[in-house]
C-alpha positions in Angstrom: 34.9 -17.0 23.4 34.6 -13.6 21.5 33.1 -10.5 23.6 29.6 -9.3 22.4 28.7 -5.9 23.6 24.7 -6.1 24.5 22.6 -3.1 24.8 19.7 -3.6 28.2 17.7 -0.6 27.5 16.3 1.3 30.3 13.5 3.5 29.4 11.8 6.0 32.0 9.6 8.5 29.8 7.1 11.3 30.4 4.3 11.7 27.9 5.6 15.6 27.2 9.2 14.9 26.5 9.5 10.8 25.7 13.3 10.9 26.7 15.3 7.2 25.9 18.0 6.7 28.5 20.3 3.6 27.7 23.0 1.9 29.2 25.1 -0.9 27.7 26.9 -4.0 29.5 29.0 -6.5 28.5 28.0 -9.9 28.1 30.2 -13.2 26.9 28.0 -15.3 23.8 29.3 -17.6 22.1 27.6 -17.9 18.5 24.8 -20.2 19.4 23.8 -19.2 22.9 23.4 -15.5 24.3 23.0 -15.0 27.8 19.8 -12.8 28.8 19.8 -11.6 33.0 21.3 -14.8 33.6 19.0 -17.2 31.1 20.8 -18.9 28.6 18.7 -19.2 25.2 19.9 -21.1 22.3 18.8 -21.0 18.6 18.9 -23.4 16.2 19.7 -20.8 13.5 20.5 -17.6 13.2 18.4 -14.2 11.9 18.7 -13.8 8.1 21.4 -10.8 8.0 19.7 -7.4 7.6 20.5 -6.0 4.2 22.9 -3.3 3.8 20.7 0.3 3.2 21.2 1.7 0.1 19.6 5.4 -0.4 20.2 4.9 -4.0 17.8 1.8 -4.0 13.9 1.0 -3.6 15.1 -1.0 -0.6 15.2 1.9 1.7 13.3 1.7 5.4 11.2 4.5 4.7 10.2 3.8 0.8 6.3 3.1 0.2 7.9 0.2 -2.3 7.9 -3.2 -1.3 9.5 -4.6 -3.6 9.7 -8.4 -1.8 6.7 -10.4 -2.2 5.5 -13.7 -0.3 5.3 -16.3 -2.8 2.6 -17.7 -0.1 0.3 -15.3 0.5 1.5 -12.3 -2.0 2.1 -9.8 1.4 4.9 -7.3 0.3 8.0 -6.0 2.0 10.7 -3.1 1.9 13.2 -5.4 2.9 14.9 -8.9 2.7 15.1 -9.4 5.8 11.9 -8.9 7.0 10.5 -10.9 4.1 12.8 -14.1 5.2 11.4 -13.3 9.1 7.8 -13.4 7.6 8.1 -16.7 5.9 8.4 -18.5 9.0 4.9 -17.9 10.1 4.3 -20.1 7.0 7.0 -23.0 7.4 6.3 -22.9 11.1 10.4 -22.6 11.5 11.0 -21.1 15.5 14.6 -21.8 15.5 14.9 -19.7 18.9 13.9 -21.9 22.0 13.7 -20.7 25.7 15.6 -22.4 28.0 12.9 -21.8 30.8 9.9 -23.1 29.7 11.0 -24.9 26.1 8.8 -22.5 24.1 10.7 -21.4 20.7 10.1 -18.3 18.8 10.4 -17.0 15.2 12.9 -14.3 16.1 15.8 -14.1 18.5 13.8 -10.5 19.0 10.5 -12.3 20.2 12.5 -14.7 22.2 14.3 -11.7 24.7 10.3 -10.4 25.0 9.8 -13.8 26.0 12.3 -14.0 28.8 11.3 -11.1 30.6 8.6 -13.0 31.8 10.7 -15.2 33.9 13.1 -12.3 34.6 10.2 -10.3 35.8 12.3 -7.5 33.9 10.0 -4.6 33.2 12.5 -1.3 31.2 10.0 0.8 30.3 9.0 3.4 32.8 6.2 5.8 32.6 7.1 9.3 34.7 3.7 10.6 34.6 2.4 7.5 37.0 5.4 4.9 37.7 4.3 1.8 35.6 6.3 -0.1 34.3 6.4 -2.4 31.3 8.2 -4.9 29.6 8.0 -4.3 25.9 8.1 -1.0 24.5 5.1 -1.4 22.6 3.2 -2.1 25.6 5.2 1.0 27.0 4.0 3.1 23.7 0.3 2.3 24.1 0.2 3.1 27.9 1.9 6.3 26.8 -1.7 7.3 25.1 -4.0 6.8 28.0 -2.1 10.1 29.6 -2.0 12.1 26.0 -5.6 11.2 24.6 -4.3 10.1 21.6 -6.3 7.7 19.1 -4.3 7.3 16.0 -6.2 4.3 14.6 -9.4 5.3 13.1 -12.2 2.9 11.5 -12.5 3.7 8.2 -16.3 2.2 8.3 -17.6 4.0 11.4 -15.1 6.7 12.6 -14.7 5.6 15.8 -11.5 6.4 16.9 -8.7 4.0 18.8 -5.4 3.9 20.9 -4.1 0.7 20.3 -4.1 -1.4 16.3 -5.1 -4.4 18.2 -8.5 -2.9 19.4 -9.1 -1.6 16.2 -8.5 -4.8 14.9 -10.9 -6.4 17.2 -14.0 -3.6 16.3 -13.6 -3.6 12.6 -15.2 -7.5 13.6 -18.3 -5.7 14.4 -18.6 -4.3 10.7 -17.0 -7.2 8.7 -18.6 -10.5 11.3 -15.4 -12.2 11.4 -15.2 -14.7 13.8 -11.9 -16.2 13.4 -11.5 -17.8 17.4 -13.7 -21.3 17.2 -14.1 -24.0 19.2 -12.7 -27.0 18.9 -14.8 -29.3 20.5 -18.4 -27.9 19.0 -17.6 -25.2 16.4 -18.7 -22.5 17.5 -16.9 -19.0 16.8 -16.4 -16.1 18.6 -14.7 -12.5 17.5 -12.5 -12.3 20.3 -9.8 -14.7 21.9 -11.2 -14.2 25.2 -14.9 -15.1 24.5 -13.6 -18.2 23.1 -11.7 -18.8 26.3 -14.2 -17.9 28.0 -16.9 -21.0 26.2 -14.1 -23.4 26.6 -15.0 -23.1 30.0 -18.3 -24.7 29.2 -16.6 -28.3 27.8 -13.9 -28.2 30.1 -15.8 -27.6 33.6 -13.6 -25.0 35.1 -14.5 -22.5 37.9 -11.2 -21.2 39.1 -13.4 -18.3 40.6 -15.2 -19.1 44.2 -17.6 -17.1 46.7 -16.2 -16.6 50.4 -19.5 -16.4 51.2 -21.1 -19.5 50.0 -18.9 -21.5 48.2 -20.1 -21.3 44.7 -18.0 -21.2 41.8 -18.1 -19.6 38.5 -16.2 -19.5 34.5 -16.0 -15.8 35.1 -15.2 -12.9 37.2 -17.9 -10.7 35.9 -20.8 -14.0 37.1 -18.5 -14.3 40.4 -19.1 -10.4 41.3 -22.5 -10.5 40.0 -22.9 -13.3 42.6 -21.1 -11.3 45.4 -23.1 -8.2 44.8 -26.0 -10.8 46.0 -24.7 -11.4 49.1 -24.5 -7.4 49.8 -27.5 -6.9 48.9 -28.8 -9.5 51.1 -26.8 -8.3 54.0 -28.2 -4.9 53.8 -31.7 -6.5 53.9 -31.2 -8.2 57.1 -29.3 -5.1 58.8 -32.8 -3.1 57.9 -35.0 -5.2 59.1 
């Protein structure tokens, strides 16, 4: 089979100076299966090819056109590409599958995110305190705990925010979204975990359990609650 150079990136980056240190290996595919630290993944179908860049075009990376509409849901894109990647999420098409766990993915992109969770693989090194992590968006958000910065602002309230996803999550407070509900009574919640967190209620689970007593509870924040009893309890006896 034909050689395929594959880049493993291996980031290790302060705050101050955000330095990218890669290395490349080489790695034998064959067109349908690429190997990954030892995990073969397959795909049913390859990425639409990326379109050539043209400077001389609107379809340039950095152009505010999007000239390449959804005919689902009218959302706009500079590229081809990425418009044939966005379609899936309406077909439901996740030609790449994990050989691991049998999970398949829009992207062949998405799919090596997905494998470092077997691997264990974690690239992305912060200098300032040694975590690692195993996407570089992950990586990129840490990043802004040690610099302070909030580039996601609320256009209602002001509020500032590190992270899009957290934005995201407080612009529910303004607009009452509610788009996590339950499927056994309907009830909605604005955030995945809440919803998790009522499931709990239908299904019966209490992974969390007291040393002390026994007792178990849906959550960690009901099974300290419960602990902080016990101390204070403990510190009654020892004063009598």
């Amino acid at each position: 089979p034909p050689q395929v150079k594959e880049e493993h990136e291996e980031m290790c980056v302060t705050p101050q100076k955000e330095q990218l240190t890669t290395s490349t290996k080489s790695k034998a595919s064959t067109p349908d299966e690429t190997q990954d630290d030892g995990i073969a993944t397959s795909s049913k179908s390859a990425d639409p090819p990326p379109k050539k860049k043209d400077t001389n075009s609107s379809d340039v990376i950095h152009t505010v056109d999007k000239p390449f509409n959804c005919d689902v849901c009218g959302k706009g894109f500079n590229r081809q590409y990425n418009l044939d990647l966005h379609v899936r999420v309406h077909t439901g098409e996740k030609p790449y599958n994990c050989n691991v766990c049998d999970r398949n993915f829009t992207s062949g992109v998405n799919l090596k995110k997905h494998i470092r969770i077997h691997t264990g693989e974690k690239p992305y090194c912060c200098n300032d305190c040694g975590k690692r992590f195993a996407s570089v968006s992950s990586f990129k958000n840490h990043l802004r705990v040690h610099t302070g910065e909030k580039p996601f602002k609320c256009s209602v309230c002001k509020n500032e925010f590190a992270t899009r996803t957290t934005l995201t999550r407080h612009i529910r407070i303004h607009t009452g979204e509610k788009p996590y509900k339950c499927s056994v009574c309907d009830k909605a919640f604005g955030l995945k975990t809440d919803a998790k967190v009522h499931m709990k209620t239908h299904t019966g689970e209490k992974r969390y359990k007291c040393k002390t007593c026994g007792e178990q509870f849906t959550t960690w924040i009901k099974h300290s609650r419960h602990r902080d009893f016990h101390r204070s309890e403990e510190q009654s006896s020892s004063c009598t």
